[in-house]
N, C-alpha and C positions, 0 to 999 in steps of 0.2 A: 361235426365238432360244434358244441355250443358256444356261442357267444352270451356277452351280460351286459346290462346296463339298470342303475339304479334309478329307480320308480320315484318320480318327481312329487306323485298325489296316488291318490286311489283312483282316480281317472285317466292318468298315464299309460299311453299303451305304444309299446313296440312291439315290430314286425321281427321274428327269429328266423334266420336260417340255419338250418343246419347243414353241415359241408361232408360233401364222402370223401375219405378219405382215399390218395392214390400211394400209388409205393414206396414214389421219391418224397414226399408230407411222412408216411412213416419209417424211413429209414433215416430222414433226419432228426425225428424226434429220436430214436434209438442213439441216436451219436447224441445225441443233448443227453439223454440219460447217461450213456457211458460217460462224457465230460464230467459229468457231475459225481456221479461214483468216486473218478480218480481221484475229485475234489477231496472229499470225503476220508478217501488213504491218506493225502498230502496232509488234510487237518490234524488225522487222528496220531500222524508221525509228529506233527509241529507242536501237540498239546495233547494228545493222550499217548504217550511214550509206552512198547508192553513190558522196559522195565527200565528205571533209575537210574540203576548200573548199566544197561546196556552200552556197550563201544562204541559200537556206529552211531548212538544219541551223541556220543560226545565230541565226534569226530568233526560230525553234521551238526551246522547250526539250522536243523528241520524249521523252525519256526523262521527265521529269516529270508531262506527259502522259499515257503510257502506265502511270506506277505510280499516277497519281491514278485512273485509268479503273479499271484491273484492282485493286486496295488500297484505293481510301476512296470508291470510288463504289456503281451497282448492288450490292447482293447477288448477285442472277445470276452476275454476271461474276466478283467475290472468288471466289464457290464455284469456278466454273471453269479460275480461276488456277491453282488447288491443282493441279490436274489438268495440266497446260498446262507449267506453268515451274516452274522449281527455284532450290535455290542450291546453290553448292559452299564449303561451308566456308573453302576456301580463297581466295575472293573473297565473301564473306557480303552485301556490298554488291552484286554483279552478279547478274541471274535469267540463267539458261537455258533455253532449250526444251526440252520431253519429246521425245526423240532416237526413242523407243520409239511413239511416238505419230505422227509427222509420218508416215511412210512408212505407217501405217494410214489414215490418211486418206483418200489417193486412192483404195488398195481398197475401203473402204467406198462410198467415190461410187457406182465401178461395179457392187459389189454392189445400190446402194440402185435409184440408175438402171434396174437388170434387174429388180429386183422392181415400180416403177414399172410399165416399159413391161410387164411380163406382166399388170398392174392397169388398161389401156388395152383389153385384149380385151373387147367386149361382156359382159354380166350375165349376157345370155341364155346367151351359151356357156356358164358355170360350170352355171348352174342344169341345163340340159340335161344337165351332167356330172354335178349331185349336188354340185361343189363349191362354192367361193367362193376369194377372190382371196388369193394371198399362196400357192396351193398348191404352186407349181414350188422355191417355195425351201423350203417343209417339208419336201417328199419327197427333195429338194437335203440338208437337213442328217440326214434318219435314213439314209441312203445311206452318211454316213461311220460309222457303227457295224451296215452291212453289213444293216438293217431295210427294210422296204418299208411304205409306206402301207395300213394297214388303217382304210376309215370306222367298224369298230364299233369302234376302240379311238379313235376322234375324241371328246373331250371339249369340242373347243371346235363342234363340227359338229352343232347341235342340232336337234331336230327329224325327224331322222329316222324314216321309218315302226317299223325296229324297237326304236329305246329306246324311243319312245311307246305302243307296244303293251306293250312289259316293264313301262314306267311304272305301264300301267292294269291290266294282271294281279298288279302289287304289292298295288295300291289294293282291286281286285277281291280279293283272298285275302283281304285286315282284313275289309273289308265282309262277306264270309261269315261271317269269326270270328264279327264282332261277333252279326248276324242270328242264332247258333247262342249267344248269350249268352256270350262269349268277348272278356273286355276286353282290353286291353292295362294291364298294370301298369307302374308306375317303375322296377321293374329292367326290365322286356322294352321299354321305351320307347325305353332307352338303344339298342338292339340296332335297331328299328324306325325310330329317327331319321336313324341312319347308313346305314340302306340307304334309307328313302326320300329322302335328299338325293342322294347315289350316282346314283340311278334317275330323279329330277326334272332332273339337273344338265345328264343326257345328252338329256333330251329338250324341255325346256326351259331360258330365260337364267336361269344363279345370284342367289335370291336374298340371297346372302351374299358381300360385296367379299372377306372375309378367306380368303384363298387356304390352302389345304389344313387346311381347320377338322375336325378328326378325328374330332369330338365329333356333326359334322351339325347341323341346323337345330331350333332350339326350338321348343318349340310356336305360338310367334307366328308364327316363321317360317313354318311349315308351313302355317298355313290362310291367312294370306298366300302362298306359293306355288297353294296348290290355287284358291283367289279367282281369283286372276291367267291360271291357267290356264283357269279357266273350266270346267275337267271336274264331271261328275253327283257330285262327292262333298268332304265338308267335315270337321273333325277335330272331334268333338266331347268334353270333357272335363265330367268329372261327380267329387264328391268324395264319397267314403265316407270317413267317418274310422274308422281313421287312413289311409285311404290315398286315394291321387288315382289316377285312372283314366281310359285313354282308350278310344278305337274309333273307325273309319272310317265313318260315315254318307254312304250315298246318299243320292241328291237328287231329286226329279222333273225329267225331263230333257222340260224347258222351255226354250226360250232367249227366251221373249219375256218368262219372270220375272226380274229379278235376280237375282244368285248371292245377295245377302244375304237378298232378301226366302223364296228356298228353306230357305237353312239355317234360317230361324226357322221354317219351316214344318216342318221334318223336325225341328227339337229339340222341337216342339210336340207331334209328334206320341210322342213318344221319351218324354217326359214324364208324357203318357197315359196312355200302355201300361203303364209303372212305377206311376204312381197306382194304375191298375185291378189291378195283380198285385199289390199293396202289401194291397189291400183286400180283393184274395181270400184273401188268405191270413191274413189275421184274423177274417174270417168262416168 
């Protein structure tokens, strides 16, 4: 799904993503087109009558109806008026239909329709391919800026053998740092947060809703993702004043211990070793 935004200069540039679409994304939008359809009937009963003399025009006050429905009723519906109908100054008292909007509609149908039945193919197929559903209409829209589908540049296609391997050769490099007495400081955190959300994001689900966060994930974030993921390794923070200090701790790679009850063991033992080098070096 394309996104927009208007160009400041001729030197303005934004990053586009494009989003695949999943079932529950296109069966809502089909309910927003039927919504709007019905709209459409309730207009054309309230202001295009299909006769004069008709009975039931007379009985019904269609047009009061329909400004009670769409104006003083749901929220839903008021928001979608906005969108839907107008007025023209020159009749301030009468709505119009969005002229620009009605002949969208249909195409949208058939777009939604196609994307539908391609989301009808067995799981198996996709998986067998590597992909997931909604793929015919990605490769459908980077085709018109003349692109082809590449999986390593898939940000929403997680999981894959090779971000996971980059994920844990990220993880693996701190962990040596650290092992070689090599923390991670508050300015180098900054630098370290943005690539392991980068690197987390591709190979597992985002722990962060707020869509293009530049800054990456804090520190909660992060040992909440690494938790979740489950991998041999946890973030551990230690404060020296004045300063706050991290590093990447391994884990004993056990899966019948919890991930919490590991990290208390590996901070245990991290603690230790600090005592004992604390005490050598007094003696």
């Amino acid at each position: 799904m394309l996104g927009r935004a208007r160009l400041l200069d001729k030197d303005f540039r934004v990053t586009l993503y494009l989003k695949r679409f999943d079932s529950e994304l296109i069966n809502d939008r089909m309910h927003y087109l039927g919504k709007y359809q019905n709209a459409m009937l309730d207009y054309a009963r309230a202001y295009n009558p299909s006769s004069p003399d008709d009975e039931s025009q007379k009985k019904k006050n269609y047009e009061w109806i329909f400004l009670n429905r769409y104006y003083n009723s749901n929220p839903d519906d008021w928001v979608n008026a906005k969108h839907w109908f107008g007025r023209d100054y020159k009749k301030p008292t009468k709505l119009f239909l969005n002229k620009i909007m009605e002949p969208l509609v249909e195409k949208s149908k058939v777009i939604y329709q196609s994307i539908l039945k391609e989301m009808a193919v067995p799981i198996s197929k996709y998986e067998i391919l590597g992909l997931v559903t909604g793929q015919k209409y990605l490769e459908y829209q980077l085709s018109w800026f003349g692109q082809t589908y590449d999986i390593d540049n898939d940000i929403t296609l997680v999981g894959n053998d090779k971000a996971m391997n980059e994920f844990i050769e990220f993880l693996d490099l701190y962990a040596d740092k650290a092992e070689n007495g090599e923390d991670i400081d508050s300015e180098e955190f900054g630098i370290f947060r943005a690539s392991f959300t980068k690197l987390h994001d591709k190979a597992y689900k985002s722990q962060d809703d707020r869509a293009g966060n530049k800054n990456g994930y804090g520190s909660k974030l992060i040992r909440q993702a690494l938790e979740e993921s489950n991998l041999n390794y946890a973030l551990y923070k230690s404060k020296e004043r004045p300063k706050t200090l991290y590093r990447i701790i391994r884990l004993e790679d056990n899966p019948d211990k919890p991930y919490s009850v590991r990290v208390d063991e590996a901070i245990k033992r991290i603690k230790e070793l600090e005592k004992q080098v604390k005490n050598n070096s007094i003696s």
